[in-house]
C-alpha positions in Angstrom: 102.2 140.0 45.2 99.3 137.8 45.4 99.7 134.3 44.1 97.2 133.0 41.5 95.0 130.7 42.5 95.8 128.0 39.8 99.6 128.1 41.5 98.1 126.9 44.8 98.4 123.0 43.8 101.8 123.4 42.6 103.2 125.1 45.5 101.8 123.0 48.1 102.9 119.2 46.3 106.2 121.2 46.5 106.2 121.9 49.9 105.2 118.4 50.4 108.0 117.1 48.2 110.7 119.4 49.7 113.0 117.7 52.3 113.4 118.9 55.2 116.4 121.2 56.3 116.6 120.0 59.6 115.8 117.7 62.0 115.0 117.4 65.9 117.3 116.1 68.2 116.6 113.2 69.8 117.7 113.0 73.6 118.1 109.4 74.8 118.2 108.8 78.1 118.8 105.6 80.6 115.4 104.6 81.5 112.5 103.8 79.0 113.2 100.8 76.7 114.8 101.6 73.8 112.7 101.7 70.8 114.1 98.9 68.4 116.1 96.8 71.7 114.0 94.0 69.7 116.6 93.8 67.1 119.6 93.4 69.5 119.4 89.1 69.8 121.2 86.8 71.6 124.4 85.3 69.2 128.1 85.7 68.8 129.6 88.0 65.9 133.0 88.5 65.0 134.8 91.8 63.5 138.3 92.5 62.4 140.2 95.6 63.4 142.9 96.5 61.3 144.8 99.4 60.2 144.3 101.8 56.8 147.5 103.4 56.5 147.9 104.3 52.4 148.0 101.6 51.0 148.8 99.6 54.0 146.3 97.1 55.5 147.7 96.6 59.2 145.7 94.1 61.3 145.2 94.3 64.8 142.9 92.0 66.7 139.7 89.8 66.2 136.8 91.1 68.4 134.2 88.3 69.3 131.1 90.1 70.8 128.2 88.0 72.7 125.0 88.6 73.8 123.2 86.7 76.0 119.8 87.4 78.0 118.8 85.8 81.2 116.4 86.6 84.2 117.3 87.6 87.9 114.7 88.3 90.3 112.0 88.4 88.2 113.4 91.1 85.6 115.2 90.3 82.1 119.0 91.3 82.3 121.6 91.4 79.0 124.9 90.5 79.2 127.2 91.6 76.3 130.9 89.8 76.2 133.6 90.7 74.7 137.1 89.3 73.8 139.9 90.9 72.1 142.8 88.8 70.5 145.7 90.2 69.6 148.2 88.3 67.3 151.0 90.9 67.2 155.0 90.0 67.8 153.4 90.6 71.3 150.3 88.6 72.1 147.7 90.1 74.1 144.0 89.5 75.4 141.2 91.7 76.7 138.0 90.3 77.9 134.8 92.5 78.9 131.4 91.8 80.9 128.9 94.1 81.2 125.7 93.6 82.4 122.5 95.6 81.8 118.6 95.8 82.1 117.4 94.3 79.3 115.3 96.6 76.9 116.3 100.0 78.5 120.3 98.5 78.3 120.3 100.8 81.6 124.3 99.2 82.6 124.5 97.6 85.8 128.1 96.5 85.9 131.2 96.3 83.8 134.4 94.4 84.0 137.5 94.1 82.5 140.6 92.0 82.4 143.4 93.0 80.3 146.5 90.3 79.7 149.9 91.4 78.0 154.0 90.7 78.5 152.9 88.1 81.9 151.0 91.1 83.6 147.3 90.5 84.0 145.3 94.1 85.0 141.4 93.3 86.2 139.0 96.3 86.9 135.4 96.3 87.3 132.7 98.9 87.8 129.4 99.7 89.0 127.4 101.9 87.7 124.6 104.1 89.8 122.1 106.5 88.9 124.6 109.8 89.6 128.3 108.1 89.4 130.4 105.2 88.9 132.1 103.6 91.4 135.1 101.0 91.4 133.9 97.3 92.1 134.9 96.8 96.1 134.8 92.9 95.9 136.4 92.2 92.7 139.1 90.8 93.2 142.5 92.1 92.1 141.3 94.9 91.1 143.0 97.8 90.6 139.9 100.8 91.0 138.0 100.0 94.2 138.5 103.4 95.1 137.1 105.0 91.8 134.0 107.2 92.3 133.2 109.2 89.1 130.3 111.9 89.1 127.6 111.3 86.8 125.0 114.5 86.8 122.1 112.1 85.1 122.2 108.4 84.4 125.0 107.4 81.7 124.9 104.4 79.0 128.0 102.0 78.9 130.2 103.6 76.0 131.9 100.4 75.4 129.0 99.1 74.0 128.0 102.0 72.3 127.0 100.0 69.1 124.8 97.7 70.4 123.0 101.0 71.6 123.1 102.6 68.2 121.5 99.1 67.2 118.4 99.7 69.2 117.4 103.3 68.1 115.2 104.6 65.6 117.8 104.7 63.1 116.1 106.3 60.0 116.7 109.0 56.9 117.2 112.7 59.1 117.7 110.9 62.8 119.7 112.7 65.1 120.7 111.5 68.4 122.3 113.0 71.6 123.8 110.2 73.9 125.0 110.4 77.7 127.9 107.8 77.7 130.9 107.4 80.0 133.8 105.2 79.0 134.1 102.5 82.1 138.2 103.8 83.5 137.8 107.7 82.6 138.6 110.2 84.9 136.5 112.2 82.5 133.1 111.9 83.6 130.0 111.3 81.2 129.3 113.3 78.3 126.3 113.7 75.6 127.6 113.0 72.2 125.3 113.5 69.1 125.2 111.1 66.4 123.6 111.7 62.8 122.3 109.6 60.1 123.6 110.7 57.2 122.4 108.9 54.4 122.3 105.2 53.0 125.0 103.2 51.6 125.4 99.7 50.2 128.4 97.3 51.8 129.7 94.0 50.9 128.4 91.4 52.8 128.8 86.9 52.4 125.1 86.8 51.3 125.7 90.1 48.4 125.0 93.8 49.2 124.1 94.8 52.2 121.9 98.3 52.5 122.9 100.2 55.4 122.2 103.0 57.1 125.1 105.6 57.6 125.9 107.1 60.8 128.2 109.8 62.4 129.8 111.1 64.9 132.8 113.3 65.3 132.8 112.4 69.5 132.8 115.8 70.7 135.9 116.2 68.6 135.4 119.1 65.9 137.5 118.5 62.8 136.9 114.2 63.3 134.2 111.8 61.8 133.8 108.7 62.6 131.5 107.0 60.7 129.4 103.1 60.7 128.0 101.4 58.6 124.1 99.8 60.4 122.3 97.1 58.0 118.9 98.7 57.6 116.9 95.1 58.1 118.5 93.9 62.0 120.4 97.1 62.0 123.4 95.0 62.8 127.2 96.5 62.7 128.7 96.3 59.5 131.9 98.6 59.4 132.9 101.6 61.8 135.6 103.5 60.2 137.4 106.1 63.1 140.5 108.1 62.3 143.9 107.9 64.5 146.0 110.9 63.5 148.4 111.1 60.6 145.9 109.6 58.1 145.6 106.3 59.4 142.3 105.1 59.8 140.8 102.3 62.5 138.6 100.2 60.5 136.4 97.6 62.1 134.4 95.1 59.9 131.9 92.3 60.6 133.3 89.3 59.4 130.6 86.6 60.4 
């Protein structure tokens, strides 16, 4: 049936109005700046980790996360640090060093001490354009020999959200990742994550507006979601489930 011409108008401020069932996939890959790395600025911040379990608020460590940029050879290189401190009937400490291109956060290296119960574990890595290698002249540590296939070049996943920081984050965005846990014997993997919406958290200054993003880690049946404030795209919350209905919940506390 032919549509009257009067309809036209209508119809097409509809179409305009309509929102979109879908979205492209956005594949990010090591190599080309990313497109907000602007927003990810030198500083310290500090998140708490605790527990949900019912009603049960369980903490588990503080994580202190630094960023620092400096110049080697001509060319801007990141370094993000982080410390874990555990204050559990038994103390523990993890500290991690990763080092990066600065604006493409292509990783370079990554190392890791762990200390618990006297024992003190140190590994480091290297990471190359088709596989991850064990650090040879680290010392003590205890992966020289790993060598870990990487079919295209992989982003550090333990500083996946300082990543996440420096994308497009928007209303619709979808991304699909190659990351690689430094220690896995899995080797790297493309994981998609979705903006699903907006969402106002509690913050020292009032509410904070924040973009909402997911992630089920290429494991159907689990979300984990954060919380990114829309203005530095910042952080604020990252809530992953454990198993038995506890939840991991990681907050920005300054």
């Amino acid at each position: 049936m032919r549509t009257p011409r009067r309809a036209l108008p209508a119809l097409i401020m509809a179409a305009t109005l309509a929102p979109c069932s879908y979205a492209a996939v956005t594949s990010v890959d090591v190599g080309p700046a990313l497109p907000r790395a602007a927003l990810v600025k030198e500083g310290v911040h500090h998140y708490l980790r605790y527990l949900h379990n019912g009603d049960a608020r369980i903490p588990l460590d503080i994580i202190t996360r630094e960023i620092r940029f400096s110049t080697e050879d001509g060319q801007q290189r990141m370094r993000i640090t982080q410390r874990y401190d555990t204050a559990a009937a038994a103390p523990s400490l993890k500290t991690v060093t990763s080092w990066f291109d600065a604006g493409s956060f292509r990783p370079r290296t990554h190392e890791r001490i762990a200390e618990k119960d006297g024992k003190r574990v140190v590994e480091g890595f290297v990471f190359a354009p088709d596989k991850i290698t064990g650090m040879k002249d680290l010392a003590d540590s205890v992966n020289k020999d790993l060598v870990v296939a990487s079919p295209e070049p992989t982003f550090n996943f333990e500083t996946d959200i300082e990543t996440l920081q420096a994308l497009p984050l928007a209303d619709g965005f979808e991304a699909r990742i190659n990351f690689y846990h430094p220690g896995s014997q899995q080797g790297p993997a493309r994981y998609l994550f979705k903006v699903t919406g907006s969402a106002s958290l509690p913050g020292p200054g009032g509410m904070i507006d924040c973009w909402v993003v997911t992630t089920d880690y290429n494991r159907p049946g689990t979300v984990s979601t954060f919380w990114f404030a829309k203005g530095s795209q910042l952080m604020m919350r990252q809530d992953s489930p454990v198993g038995e209905g506890k939840v991991a919940v990681k907050i920005l506390i300054d």
